[in-house]
N, C-alpha and C positions, 0 to 999 in steps of 0.2 A: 308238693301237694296242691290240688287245685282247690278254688274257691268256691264254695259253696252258695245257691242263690239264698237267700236269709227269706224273702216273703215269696210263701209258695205261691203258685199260678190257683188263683179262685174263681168263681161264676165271675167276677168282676175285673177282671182282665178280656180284653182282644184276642181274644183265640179263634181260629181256623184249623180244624181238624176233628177227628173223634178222641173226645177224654179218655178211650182207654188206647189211644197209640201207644206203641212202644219205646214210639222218640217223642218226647217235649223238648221243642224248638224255643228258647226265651229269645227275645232281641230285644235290647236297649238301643234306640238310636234315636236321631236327632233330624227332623225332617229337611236341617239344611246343612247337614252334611255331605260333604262331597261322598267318601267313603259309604255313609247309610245309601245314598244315591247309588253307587255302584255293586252294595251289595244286595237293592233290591228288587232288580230281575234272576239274581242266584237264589234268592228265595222261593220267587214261584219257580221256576225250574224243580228245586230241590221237591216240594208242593206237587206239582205234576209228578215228578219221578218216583216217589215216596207212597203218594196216597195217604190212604188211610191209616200208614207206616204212621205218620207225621203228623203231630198237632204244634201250630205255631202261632206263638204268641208275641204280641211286640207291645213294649212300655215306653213310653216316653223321658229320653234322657237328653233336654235341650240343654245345649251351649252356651248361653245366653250371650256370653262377653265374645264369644268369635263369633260366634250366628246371630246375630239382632232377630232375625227373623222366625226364628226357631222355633220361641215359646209363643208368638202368635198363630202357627203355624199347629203346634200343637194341640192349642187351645180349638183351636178351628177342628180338626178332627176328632176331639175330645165333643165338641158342640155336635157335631156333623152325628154320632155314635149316640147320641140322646134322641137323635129322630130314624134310628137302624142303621146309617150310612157311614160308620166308623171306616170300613174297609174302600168303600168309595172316595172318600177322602182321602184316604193316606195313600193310594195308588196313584190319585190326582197330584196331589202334591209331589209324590217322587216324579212323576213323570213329565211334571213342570214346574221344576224345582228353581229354576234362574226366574220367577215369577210367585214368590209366595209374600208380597209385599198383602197390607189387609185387604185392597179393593182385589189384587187377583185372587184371594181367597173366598171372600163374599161372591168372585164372581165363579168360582166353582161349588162353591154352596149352593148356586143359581142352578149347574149346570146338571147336578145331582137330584133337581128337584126338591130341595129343603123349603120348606117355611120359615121363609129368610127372616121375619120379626122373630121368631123361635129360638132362629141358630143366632143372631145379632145378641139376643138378649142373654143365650145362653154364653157368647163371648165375653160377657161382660160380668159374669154371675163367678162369684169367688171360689163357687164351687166347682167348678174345671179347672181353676187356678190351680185349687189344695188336691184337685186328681193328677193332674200333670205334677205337682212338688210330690203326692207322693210316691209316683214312681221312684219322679229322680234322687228321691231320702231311699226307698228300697236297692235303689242301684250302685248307692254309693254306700250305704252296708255290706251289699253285697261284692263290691271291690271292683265297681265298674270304673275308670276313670277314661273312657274314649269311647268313641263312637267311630263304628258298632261296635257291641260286646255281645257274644251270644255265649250262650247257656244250654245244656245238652244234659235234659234227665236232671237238674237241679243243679250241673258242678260248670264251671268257667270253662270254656274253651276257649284254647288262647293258640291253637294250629292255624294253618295258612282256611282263610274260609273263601277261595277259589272254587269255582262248584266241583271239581272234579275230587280236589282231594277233601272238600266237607262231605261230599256224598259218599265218597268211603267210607268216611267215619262213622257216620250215620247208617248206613245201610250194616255195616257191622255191627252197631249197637241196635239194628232192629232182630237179626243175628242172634247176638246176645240175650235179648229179651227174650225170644223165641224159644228159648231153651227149658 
């Protein structure tokens, strides 16, 4: 039996897509993950190929004791999402992921056009801390232990997430839905 996600997806989650898709995309991942790194150009792909099929959401599940850089990393795109630029962020970061020490963070804060006293302040402010814990307390209720973990329609999927064979799966459960 598969695992169920425990905190459903609210206005207060990172979503891209329309809420009434027929797939809800979850992802748990860790911005310095190799793995979350590799699985997220199969997300936009998936995203492109899906459409409106597709709402996809992603929660923060840092590593902290392998990835030192993880939870500032986090924190940073948690900050970045208070001034619009949550998706700016996390695109940044995967796509220059051997650089998320705090100065190359601050300097893609820069790059996104943030009001760097805003997002500095907001890194420091306990309450991006306790957003980023509570992902990672929903994820591991919900029976994440690795990065990535995705989630399809509220239950664990735990198949190869290669985009060939996630987009099958997906596309059948759009499929499904459709019935």
């Amino acid at each position: 039996m598969s695992t169920q996600l425990k905190n459903p997806v609210s206005k207060a989650d990172h979503s891209l897509g329309p809420d009434k898709a027929p797939v809800l995309l979850v992802e748990y991942g860790d911005f310095q993950c190799p793995h979350c790194r590799a699985a997220f150009p199969i997300v936009k792909r998936l995203q492109k190929a899906l459409g409106d099929n597709l709402k996809f959401t992603f929660r923060n599940f840092p590593l902290s004791e392998v990835h030192p850089d993880a939870l500032n990393a986090a924190k940073a795109a948690e900050a970045a999402g208070l001034q619009g630029k949550f998706w700016g962020m996390h695109d940044l970061i995967y796509e220059n992921q051997e650089n998320i020490d705090l100065e190359s963070l601050r300097g893609y804060a820069q790059k996104l056009g943030l009001d760097l006293k805003l997002w500095k302040k907001a890194m420091e402010d306990s309450a991006i801390e306790e957003r980023v814990e509570k992902d990672f307390e929903g994820g591991v209720r919900s029976g994440v232990n690795g990065t990535p973990t995705f989630f399809i329609n509220g239950f664990r999927y735990d198949g190869d997430w290669a985009y060939g064979p996630l987009l099958k799966v997906l596309e059948k459960v759009v499929e499904m839905e459709g019935k």
